[in-house]
Kinemage of the C-alpha trace (Angstrom):
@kinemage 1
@onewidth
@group {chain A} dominant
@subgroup {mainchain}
@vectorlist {calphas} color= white
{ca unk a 1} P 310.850 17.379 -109.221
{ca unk a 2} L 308.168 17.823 -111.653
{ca unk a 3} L 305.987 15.382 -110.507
{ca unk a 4} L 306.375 15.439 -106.745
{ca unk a 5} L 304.220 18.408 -106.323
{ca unk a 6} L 301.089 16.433 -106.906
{ca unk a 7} L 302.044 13.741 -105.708
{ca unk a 8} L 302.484 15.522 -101.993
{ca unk a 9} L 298.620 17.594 -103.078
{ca unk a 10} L 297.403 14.020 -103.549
{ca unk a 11} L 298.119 12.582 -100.827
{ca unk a 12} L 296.932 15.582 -98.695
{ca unk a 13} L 293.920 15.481 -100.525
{ca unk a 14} L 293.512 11.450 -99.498
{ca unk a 15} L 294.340 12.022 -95.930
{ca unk a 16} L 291.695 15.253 -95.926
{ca unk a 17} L 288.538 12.946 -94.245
{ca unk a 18} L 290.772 11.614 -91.236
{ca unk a 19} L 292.346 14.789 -90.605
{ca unk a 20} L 288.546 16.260 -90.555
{ca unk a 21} L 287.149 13.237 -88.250
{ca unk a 22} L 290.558 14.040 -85.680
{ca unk a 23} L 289.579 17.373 -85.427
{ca unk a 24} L 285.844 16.981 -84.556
{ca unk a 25} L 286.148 14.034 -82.329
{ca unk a 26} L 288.737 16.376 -80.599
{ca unk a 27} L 286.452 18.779 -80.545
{ca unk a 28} L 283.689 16.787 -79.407
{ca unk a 29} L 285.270 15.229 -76.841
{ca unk a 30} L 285.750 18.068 -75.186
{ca unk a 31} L 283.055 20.289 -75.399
{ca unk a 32} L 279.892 17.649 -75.998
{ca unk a 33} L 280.865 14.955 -73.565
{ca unk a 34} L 277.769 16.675 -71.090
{ca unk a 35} L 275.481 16.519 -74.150
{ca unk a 36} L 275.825 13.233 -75.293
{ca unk a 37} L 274.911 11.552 -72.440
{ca unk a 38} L 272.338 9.601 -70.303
{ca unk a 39} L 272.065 12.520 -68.090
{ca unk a 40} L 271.493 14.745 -71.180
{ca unk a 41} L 268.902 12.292 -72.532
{ca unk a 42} L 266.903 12.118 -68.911
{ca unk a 43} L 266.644 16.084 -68.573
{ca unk a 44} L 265.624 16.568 -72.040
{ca unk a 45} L 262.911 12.838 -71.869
{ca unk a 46} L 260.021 15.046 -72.088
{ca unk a 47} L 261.475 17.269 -75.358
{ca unk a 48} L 262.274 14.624 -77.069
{ca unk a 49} L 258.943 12.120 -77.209
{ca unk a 50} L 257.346 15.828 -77.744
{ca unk a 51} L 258.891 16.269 -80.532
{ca unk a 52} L 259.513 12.522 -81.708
{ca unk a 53} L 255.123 12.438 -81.591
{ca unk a 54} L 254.734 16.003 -83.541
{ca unk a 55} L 257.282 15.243 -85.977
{ca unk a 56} L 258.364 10.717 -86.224
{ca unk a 57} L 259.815 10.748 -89.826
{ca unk a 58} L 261.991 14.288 -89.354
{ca unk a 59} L 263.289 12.711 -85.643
{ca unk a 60} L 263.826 9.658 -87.297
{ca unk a 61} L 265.556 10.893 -89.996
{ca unk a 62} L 267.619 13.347 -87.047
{ca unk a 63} L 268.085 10.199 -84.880
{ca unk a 64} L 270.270 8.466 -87.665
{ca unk a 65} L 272.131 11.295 -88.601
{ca unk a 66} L 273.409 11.871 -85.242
{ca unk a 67} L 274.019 8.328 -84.782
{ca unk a 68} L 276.579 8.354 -87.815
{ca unk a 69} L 278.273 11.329 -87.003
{ca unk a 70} L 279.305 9.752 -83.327
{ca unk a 71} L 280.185 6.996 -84.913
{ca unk a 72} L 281.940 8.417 -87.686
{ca unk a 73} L 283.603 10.927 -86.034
{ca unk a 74} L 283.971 8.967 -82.686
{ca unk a 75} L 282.221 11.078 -80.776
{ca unk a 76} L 281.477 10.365 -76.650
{ca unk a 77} L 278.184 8.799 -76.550
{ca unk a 78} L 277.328 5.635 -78.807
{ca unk a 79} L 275.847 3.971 -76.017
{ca unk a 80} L 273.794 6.844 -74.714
{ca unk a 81} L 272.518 6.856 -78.628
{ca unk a 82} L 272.021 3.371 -78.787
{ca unk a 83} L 269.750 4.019 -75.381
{ca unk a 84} L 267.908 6.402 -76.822
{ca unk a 85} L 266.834 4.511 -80.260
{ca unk a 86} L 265.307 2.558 -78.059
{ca unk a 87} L 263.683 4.971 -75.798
{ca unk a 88} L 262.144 6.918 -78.666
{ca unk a 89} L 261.334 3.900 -81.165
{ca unk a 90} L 260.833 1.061 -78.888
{ca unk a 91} L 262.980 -2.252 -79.599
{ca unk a 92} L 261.655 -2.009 -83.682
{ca unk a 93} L 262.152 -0.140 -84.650
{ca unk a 94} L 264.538 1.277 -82.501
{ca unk a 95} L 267.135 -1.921 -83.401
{ca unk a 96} L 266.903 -0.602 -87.189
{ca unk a 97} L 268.245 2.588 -86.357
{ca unk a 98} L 271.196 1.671 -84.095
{ca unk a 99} L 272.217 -1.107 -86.273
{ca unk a 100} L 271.995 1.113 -89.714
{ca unk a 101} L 273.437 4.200 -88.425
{ca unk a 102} L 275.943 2.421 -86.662
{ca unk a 103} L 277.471 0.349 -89.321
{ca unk a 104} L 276.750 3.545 -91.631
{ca unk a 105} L 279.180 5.630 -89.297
{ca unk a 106} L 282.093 2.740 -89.131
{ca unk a 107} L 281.900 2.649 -92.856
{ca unk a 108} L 282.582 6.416 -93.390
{ca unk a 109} L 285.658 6.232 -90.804
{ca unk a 110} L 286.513 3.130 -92.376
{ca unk a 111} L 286.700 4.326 -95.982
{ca unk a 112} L 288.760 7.302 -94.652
{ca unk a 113} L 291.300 5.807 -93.022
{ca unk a 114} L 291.563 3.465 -96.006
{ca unk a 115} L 292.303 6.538 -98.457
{ca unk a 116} L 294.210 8.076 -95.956
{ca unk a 117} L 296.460 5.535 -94.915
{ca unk a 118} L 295.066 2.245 -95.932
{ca unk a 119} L 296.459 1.497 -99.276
{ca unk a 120} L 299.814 2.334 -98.232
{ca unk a 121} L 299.896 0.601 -95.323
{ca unk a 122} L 298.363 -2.699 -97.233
{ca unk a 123} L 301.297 -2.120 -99.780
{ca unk a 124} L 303.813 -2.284 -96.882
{ca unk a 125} L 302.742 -5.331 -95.224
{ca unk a 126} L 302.489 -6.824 -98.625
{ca unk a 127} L 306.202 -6.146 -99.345
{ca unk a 128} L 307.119 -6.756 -95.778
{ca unk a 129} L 307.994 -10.565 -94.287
{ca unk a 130} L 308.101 -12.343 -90.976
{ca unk a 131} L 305.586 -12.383 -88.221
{ca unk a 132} L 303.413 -9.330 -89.038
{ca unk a 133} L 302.862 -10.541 -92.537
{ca unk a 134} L 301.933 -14.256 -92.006
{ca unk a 135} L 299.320 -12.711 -89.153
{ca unk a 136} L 297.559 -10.138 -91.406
{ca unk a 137} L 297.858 -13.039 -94.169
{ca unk a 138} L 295.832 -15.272 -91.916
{ca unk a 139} L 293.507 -12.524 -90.985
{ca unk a 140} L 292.628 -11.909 -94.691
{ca unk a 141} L 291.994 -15.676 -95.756
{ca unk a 142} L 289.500 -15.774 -93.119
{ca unk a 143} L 287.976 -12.252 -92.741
{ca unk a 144} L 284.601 -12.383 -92.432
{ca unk a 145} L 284.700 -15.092 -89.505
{ca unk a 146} L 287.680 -13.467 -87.548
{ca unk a 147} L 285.912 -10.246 -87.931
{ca unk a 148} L 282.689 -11.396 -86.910
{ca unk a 149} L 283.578 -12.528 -83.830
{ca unk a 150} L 285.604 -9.309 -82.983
{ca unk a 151} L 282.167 -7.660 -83.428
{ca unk a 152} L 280.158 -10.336 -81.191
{ca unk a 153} L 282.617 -9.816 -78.524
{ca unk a 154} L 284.231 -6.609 -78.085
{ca unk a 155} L 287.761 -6.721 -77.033
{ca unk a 156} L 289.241 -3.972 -78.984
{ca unk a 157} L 287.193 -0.783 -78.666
{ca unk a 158} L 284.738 -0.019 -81.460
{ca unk a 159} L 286.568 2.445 -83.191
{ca unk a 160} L 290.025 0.602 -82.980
{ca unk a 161} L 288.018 -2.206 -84.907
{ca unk a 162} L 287.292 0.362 -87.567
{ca unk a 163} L 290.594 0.966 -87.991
{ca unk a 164} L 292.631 -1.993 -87.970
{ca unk a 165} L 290.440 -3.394 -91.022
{ca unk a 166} L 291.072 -0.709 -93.429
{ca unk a 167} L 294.799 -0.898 -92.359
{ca unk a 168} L 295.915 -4.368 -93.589
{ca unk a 169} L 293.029 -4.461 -96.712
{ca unk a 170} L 290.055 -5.913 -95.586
{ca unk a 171} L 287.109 -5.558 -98.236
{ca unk a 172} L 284.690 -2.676 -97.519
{ca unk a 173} L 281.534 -5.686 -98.418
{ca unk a 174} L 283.414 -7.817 -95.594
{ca unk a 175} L 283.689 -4.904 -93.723
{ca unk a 176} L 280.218 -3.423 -93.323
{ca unk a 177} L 278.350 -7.065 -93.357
{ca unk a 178} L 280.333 -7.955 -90.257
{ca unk a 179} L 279.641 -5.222 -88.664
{ca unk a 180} L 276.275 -4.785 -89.442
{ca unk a 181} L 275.375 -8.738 -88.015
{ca unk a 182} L 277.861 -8.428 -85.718
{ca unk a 183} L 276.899 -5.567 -83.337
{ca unk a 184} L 273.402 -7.007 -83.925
{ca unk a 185} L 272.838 -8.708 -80.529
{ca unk a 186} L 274.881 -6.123 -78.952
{ca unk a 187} L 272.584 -3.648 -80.192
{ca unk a 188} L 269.540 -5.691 -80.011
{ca unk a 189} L 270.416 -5.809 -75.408
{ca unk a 190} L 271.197 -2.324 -75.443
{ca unk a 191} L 267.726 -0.782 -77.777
{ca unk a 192} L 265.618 -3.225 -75.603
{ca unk a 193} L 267.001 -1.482 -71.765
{ca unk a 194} L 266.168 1.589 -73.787
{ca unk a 195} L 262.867 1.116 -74.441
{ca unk a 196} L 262.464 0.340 -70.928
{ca unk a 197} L 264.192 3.741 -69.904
{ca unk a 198} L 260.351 5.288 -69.078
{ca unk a 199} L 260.162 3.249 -65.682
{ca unk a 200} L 263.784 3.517 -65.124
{ca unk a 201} L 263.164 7.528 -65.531
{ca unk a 202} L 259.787 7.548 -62.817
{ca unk a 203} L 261.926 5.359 -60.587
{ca unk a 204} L 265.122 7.772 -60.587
{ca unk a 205} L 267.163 5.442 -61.169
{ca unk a 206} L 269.738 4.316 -64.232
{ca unk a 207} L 270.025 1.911 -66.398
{ca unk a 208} L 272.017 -1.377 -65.539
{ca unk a 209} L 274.741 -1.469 -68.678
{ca unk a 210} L 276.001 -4.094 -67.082
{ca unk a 211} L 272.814 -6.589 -68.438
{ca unk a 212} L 275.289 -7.385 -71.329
{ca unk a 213} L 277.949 -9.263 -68.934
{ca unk a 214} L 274.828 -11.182 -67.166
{ca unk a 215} L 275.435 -15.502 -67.887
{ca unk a 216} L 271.778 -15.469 -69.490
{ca unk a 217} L 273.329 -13.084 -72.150
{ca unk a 218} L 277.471 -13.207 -72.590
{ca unk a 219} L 276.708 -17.067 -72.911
{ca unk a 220} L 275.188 -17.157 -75.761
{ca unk a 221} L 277.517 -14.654 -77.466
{ca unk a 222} L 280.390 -16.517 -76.341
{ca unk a 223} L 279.088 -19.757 -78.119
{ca unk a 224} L 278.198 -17.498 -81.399
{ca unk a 225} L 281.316 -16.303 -81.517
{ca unk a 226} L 282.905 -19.744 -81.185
{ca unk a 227} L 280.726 -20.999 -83.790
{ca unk a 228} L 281.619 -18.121 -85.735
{ca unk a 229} L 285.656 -19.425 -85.820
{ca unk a 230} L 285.123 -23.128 -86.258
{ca unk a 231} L 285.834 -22.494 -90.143
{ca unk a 232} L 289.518 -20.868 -89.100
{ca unk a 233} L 289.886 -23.424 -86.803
{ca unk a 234} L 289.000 -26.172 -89.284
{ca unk a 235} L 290.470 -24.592 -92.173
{ca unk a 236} L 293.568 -24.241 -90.174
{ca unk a 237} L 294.036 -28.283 -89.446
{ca unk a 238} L 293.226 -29.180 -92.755
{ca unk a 239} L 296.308 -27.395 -93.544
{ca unk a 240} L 298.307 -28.798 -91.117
{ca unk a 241} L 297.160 -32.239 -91.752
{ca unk a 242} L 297.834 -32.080 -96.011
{ca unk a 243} L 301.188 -29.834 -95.312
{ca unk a 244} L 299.948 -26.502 -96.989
């Protein structure tokens, strides 16, 4: 009885970040979705390179703050951010920002959900057998390549992808290198229709999103991201072949 007191203020204490980041992105989603958008960024164009030319280090500096925070706190508009890195900065350093700020903000919610839930949940699957456990087994022994590719090619939504690692025990250095490289060409598409977001603006028109899915571009991430698994896929014959 003694001792369960703290134990319960502990634990509230752990689970104190995620409980903040639920709230806001909430919160956010429902009363910023109209200001963190491409329509917000076109009425507000001529503001914002007024500003960015008076004052480049403090918009700079306000550019990756905001960045984390939607990230972090999985706010509506990443790619509207990722846009406008590039419409303010230009592809570099434009790609800097989104990269940093981005992998910045899936660290934070990372690290949260870790102390929140994490280390309790790694403790269960350790304890745990069957299926589950032989999955998140083979997903540790080969984290940084499964990971990797996960980045390269989105099928899980971005925050999902910061979750799921912190879950079953994936290191925070794994963690925030794969992310970082991973969302790299991603980020590198998206920054470079951004800078180009001047002429899209004079023509009234908006910017195709869809460039990502064209051949010229999803074929080269689809043979990175192969490359990427040929160690699980190697790793996992030598096994088979020696019996381990």
């Amino acid at each position: 009885m003694h001792n369960s007191a703290p134990s319960s203020s502990s634990g509230w204490r752990q689970r104190l970040p995620l409980i903040i980041i639920v709230i806001v992105a909430v919160t956010g989603a429902i009363l910023l979705r109209d200001h963190l958008s491409f329509d917000a960024l076109r009425e507000n164009r001529a503001a914002l390179l007024g500003f960015r030319d008076a004052n480049y280090a403090l918009t700079a500096a306000a550019f990756v703050a905001v960045y984390i925070a939607i990230v972090a706190f999985s706010l509506p508009g990443a790619t509207a951010a990722t846009l406008t890195g590039g419409f303010l900065f230009g592809v570099f350093p434009g790609v800097a920002f989104n990269l940093i700020a981005a992998t910045i903000g899936a660290v934070l919610i990372f690290l949260a959900v870790r102390a929140g839930f994490g280390r309790a949940m790694t403790a269960r699957i350790d304890a745990s057998d069957g299926r589950m456990k032989r999955l998140i087994t083979a997903i540790r022994e080969n984290e940084a390549p499964v990971l990797f590719s996960l980045r390269l090619m989105p099928v899980l939504p971005f925050f999902v992808m910061n979750v799921i690692p912190a879950l079953i025990g994936v290191r925070l250095s794994v963690f925030a290198a794969t992310t970082f490289f991973g969302i790299m060409p991603g980020g590198l598409v998206y920054t470079w229709v951004g800078s180009g977001l001047g002429e899209v603006f004079a023509r009234d028109e908006s910017p195709d999103l869809g460039i990502i899915f064209e051949p010229y571009i999803l074929g080269p991430l689809l043979a990175l991201a192969a490359l990427s698994v040929i160690p699980v896929v190697v790793k996992a014959m030598r096994k088979k072949e020696f019996g381990t």
